[in-house]
C-alpha positions as CSV (number, residue, x, y, z in Angstrom):
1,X,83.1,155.9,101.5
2,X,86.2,156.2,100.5
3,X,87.4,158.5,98.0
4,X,90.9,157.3,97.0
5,X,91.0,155.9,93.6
6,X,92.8,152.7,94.0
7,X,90.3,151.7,96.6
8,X,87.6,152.5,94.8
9,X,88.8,150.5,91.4
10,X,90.3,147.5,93.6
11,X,88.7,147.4,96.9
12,X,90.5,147.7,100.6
13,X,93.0,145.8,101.0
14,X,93.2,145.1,105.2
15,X,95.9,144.4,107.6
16,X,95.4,144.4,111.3
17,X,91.8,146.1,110.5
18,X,93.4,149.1,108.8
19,X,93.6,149.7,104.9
20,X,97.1,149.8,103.9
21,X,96.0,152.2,101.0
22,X,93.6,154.9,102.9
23,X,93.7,154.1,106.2
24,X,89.8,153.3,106.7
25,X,89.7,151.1,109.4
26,X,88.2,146.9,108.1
27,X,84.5,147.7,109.1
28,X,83.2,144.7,112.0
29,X,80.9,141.6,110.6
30,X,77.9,141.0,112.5
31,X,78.0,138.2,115.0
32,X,74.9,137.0,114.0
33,X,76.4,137.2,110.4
34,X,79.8,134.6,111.5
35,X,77.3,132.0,113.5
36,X,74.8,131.9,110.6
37,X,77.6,131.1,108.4
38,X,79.4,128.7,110.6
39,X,76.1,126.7,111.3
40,X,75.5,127.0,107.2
41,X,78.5,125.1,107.6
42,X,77.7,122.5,109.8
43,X,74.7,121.2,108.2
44,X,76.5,121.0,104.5
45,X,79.1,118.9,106.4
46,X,76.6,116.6,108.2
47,X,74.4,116.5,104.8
48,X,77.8,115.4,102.5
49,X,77.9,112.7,105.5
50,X,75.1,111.2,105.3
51,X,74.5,111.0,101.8
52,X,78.1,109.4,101.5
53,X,76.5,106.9,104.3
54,X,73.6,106.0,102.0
55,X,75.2,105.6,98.9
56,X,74.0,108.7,97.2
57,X,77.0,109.9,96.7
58,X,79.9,107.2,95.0
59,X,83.3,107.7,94.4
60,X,84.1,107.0,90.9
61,X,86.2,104.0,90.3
62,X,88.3,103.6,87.0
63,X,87.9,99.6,86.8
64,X,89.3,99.6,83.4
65,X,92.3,101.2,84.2
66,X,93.1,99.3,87.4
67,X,92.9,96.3,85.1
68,X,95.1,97.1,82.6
69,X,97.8,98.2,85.1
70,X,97.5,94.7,85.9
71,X,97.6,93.3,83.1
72,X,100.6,95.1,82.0
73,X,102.7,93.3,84.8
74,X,101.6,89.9,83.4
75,X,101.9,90.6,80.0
76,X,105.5,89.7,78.8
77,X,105.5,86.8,81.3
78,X,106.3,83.5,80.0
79,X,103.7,81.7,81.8
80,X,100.1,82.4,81.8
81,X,98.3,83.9,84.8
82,X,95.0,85.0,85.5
83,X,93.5,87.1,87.3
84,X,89.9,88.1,88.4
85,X,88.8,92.1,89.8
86,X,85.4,92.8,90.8
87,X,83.5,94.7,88.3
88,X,82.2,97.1,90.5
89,X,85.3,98.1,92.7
90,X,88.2,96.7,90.7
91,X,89.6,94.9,93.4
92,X,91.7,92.2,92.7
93,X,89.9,88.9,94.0
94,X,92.6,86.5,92.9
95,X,95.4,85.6,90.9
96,X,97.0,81.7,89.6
97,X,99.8,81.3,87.4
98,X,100.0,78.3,85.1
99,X,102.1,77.3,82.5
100,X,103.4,78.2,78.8
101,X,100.2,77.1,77.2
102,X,97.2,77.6,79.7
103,X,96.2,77.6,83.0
104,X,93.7,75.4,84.6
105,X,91.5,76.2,88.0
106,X,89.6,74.4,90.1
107,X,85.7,74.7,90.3
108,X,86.1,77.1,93.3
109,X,88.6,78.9,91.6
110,X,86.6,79.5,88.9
111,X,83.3,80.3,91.0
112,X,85.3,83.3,92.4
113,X,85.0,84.9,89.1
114,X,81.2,84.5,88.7
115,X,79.9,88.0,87.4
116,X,83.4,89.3,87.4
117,X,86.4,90.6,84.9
118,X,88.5,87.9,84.3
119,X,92.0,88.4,82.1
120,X,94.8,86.6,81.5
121,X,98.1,86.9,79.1
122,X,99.0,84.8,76.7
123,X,102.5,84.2,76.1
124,X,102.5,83.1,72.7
125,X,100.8,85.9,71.4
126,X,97.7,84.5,70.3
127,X,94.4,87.1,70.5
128,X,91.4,85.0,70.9
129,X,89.7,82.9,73.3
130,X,90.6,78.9,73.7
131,X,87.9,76.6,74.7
132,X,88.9,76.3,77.9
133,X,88.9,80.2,77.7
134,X,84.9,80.0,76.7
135,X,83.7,77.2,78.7
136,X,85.3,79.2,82.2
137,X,83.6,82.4,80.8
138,X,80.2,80.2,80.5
139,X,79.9,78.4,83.5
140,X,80.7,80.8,86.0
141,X,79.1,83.4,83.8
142,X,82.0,86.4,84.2
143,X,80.9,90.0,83.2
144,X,84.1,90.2,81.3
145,X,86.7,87.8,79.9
146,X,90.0,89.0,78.6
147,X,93.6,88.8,76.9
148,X,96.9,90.4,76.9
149,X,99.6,89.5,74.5
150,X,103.3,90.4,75.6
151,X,102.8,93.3,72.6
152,X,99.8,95.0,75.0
153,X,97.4,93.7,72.5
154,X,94.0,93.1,74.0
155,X,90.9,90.9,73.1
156,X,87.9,92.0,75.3
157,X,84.8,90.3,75.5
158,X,81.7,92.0,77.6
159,X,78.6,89.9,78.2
160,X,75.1,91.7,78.2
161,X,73.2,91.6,81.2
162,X,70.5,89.4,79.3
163,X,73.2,86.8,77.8
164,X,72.1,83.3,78.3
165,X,74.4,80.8,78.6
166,X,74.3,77.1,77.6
167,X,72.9,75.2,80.4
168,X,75.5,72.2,79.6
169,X,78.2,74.4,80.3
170,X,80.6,73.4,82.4
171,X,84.7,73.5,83.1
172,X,87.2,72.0,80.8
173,X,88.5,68.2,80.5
174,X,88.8,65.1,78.2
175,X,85.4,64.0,79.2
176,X,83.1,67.1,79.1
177,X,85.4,67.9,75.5
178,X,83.7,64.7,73.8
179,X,80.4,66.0,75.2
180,X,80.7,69.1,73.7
181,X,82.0,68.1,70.5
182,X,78.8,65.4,70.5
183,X,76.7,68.7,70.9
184,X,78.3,71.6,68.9
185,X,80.3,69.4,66.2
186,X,83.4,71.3,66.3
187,X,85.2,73.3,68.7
188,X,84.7,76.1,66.0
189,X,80.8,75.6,66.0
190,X,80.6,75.8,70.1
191,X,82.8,79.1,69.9
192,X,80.1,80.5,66.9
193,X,77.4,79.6,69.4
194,X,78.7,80.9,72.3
195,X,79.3,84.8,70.6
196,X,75.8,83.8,69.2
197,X,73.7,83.1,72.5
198,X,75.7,85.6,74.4
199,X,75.8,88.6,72.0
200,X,79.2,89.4,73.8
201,X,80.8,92.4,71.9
202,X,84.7,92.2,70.8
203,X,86.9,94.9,71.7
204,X,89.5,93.1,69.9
């Protein structure tokens, strides 16, 4: 061993198999020693693999934060435009833009956003949900339906997994507004119900 002090408080320290402090030569590590290693290795490599292949192992995604990236670009836009992510991934699955005071989509359109996060600005700075706002959110039954004001305000509405949603529901005109004022009363009594059957929480 060896007997310097400096070694012996902060170990060896090695170059080209010599301590540079004492001069003991960098004792030889068992071959056996390197291939156990190396194979040790090997088989943490090929373990990390396949549990990435099953699924065990999931990289995870910030959804919330991919969406309000998002909808700080739409935010101070004059226009309305909405835009759908998938609640797992947060991938964008589509975008429309409509006008000054709504936006309107088309059955398939809205079918895209079935069990998704849906947002959408509002230019005029209003923070809560239209009609046409509630009935979309029903019939396709979105995870998440949201609003952005050109201030960053937010409204954020998260259905439960167990929310039921009115079987009459359906997408927004003249005709299906009569049927749901013939129903509800009110536009006001159908938006009570809705946060009623749904239990959706505000994050307003």
């Amino acid at each position: 061993m060896c007997d310097r002090g400096d070694c012996n408080d902060f170990g060896h320290v090695y170059r080209d198999g010599v301590c540079v402090m004492c001069g003991e030569k960098e004792p030889q590590k068992d071959k056996n020693q390197v291939k156990n290693q190396f194979y040790r290795v090997v088989v943490m490599v090929a373990l990390l693999i396949s549990l990435l292949s099953v699924g065990v192992i999931n990289a995870q995604v910030d959804v919330e934060s991919i969406v309000r990236v998002a909808e700080a670009e739409i935010a101070s836009l004059p226009y309305e435009v909405v835009i759908v992510f998938d609640a797992r991934t947060g991938a964008e699955i589509f975008r429309k833009n409509g006008g000054a005071d709504g936006i309107w989509l088309t059955r398939d359109e809205a079918l895209k956003a079935k069990g998704a996060i849906m947002t959408h600005n509002h230019p005029g700075g209003a923070l809560a949900f239209s009609l046409n706002d509630l009935q979309i959110g029903e019939y396709v039954n979105v995870r998440q339906l949201r609003i952005v004001t050109p201030s960053l305000a937010r409204c954020v509405v998260t259905r439960p997994q167990n929310a039921i949603a009115w079987r009459g529901a359906f997408l927004y005109n003249d005709a299906n507004y009569a049927v749901l004022v013939r129903q509800f009363g009110s536009e006001r009594s159908y938006q009570a119900d809705v946060f009623k059957r749904w239990g959706w929480e505000f994050g307003c």
